[in-house]
C-alpha positions as CSV (number, residue, x, y, z in Angstrom):
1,X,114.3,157.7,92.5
2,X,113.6,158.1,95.9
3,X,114.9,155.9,98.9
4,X,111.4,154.6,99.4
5,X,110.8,153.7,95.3
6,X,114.6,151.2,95.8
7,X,113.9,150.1,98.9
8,X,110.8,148.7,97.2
9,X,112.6,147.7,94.6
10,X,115.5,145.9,96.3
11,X,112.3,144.0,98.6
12,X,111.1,143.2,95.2
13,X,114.2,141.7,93.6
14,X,114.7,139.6,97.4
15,X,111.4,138.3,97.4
16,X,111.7,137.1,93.6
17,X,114.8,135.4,94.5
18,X,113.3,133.4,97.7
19,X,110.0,132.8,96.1
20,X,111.0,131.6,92.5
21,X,112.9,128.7,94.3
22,X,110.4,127.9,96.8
23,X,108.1,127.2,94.5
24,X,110.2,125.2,91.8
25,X,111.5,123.5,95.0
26,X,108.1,122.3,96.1
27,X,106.6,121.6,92.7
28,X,109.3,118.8,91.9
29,X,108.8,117.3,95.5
30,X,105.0,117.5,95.0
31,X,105.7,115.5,91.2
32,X,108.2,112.9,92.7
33,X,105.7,112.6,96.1
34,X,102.9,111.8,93.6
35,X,104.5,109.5,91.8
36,X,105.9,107.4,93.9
37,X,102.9,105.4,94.9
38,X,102.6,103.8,91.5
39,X,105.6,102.1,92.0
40,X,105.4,98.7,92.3
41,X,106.4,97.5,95.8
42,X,109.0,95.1,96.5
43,X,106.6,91.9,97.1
44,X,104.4,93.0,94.2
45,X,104.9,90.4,90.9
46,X,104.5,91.9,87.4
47,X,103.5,89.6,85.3
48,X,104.7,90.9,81.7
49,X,105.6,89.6,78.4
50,X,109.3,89.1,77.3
51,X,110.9,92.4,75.9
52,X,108.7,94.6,78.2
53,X,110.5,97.1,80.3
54,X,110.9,96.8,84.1
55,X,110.8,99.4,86.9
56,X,113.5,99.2,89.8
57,X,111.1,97.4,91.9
58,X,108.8,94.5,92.1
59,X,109.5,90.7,90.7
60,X,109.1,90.5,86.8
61,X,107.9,87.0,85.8
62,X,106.5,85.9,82.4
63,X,102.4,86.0,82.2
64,X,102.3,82.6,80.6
65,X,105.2,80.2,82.1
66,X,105.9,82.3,85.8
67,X,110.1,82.0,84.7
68,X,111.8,85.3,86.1
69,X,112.6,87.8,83.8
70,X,115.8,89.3,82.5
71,X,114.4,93.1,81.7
72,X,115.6,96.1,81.2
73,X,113.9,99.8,82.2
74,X,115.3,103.5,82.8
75,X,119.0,102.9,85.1
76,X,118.0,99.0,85.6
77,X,119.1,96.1,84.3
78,X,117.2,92.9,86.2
79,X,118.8,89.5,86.2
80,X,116.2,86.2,85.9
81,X,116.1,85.4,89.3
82,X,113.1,85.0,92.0
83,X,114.2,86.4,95.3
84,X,112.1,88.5,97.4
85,X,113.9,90.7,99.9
86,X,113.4,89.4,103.6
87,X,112.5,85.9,102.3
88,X,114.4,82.7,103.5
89,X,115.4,80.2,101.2
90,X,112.0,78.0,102.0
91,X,110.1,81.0,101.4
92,X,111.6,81.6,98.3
93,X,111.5,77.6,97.2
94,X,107.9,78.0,98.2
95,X,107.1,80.4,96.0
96,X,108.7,78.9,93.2
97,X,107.1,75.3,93.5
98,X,103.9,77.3,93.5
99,X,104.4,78.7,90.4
100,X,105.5,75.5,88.8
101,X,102.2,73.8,90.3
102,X,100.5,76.4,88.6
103,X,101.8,76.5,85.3
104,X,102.2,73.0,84.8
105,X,98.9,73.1,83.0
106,X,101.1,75.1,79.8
107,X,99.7,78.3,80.5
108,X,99.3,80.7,83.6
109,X,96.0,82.7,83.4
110,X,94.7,86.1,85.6
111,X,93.5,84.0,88.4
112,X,96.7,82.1,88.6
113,X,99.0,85.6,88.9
114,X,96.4,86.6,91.6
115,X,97.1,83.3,93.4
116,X,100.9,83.9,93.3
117,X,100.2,87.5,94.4
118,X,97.6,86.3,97.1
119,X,100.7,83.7,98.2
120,X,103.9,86.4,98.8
121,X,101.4,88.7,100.3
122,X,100.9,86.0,103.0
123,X,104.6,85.1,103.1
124,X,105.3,88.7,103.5
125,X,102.6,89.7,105.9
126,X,104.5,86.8,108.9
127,X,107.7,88.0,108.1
128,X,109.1,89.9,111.6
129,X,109.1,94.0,111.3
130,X,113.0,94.3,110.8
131,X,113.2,91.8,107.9
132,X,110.0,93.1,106.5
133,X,110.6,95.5,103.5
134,X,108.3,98.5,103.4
135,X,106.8,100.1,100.5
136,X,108.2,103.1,99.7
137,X,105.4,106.0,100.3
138,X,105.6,109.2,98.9
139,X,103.7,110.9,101.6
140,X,106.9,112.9,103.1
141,X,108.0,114.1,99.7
142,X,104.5,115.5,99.2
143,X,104.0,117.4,103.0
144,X,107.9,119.0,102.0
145,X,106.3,119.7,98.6
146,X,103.2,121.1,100.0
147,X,105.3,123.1,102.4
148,X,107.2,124.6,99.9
149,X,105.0,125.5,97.4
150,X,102.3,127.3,100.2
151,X,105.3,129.0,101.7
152,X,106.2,130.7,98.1
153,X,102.5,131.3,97.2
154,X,102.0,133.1,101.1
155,X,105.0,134.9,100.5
156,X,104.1,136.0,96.8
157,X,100.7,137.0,98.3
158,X,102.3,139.0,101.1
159,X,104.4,140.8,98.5
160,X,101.4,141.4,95.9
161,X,99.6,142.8,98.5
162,X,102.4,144.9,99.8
163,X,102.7,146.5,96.3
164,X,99.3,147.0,96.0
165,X,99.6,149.0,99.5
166,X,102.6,151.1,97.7
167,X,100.9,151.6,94.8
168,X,97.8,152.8,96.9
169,X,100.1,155.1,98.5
170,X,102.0,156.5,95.5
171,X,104.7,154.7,95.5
């Protein structure tokens, strides 16, 4: 074997060691970046049944009475409470009394859970920008992901082409 053939073959091995990664790397952060927008945010309610799972976001209320939920989902366990982070205790009594306005009729229906939704929103839209929570985005994840993953794919082009120069050459 000449010093040209395992010089090759040591690029080779160096290459497949930094572009394996790079692209495992950048396919998971390109997953998580993806989806993390279907998250529910932390003023969104979810109006579900009793026994249905929760995420680790959002406010989990019962479709047909409004009461908070005590849910469990992957890693969370959710006590019954209705507290919406960045809310004072008005805000938060406000909320409440609007649900029990609601539901005082026995049942809550679609247009009712869009009239609670429609209600936080506006609380949350007048709260100040450092109480304010934000929605968590996944658009950083998926630029590192992105990065990652054509960084790997230019690099394993670089090296296809080089091999196809060495083969070309009798290497």
């Amino acid at each position: 074997m000449s010093s040209d053939s395992t010089a090759a073959v040591l690029l080779t091995m160096v290459g497949g060691s930094l572009i394996l990664p790079l692209l495992l790397v950048g396919g998971i952060f390109l997953v998580i970046g993806l989806n993390t927008g279907g998250n529910p945010g932390p003023y969104t309610v979810v109006f579900a049944k009793a026994g249905d799972e929760c995420g680790a976001t959002g406010q989990y209320l019962d479709a047909s009475t409004g009461e908070p939920l005590r849910c469990m989902g992957p890693g969370v366990l959710r006590d019954a409470s209705l507290e919406f982070p960045g809310f004072s205790r008005e805000q938060n009594d406000e909320v409440r009394r609007w649900l029990a306005t609601l539901a005082e009729d026995g049942e809550l229906s679609v247009f009712d859970h869009r009239s609670v939704q429609a209600k936080i929103d506006g609380i949350a839209a007048g709260l100040p920008a450092g109480t304010r929570v934000e929605r968590e985005s996944g658009s950083t994840r998926v630029w590192i992901g992105a990065t990652l993953t054509g960084a790997g794919l230019l690099l394993l082009s670089g090296f296809a082409w080089r091999r196809r120069q060495n083969r070309r050459a009798g290497f």
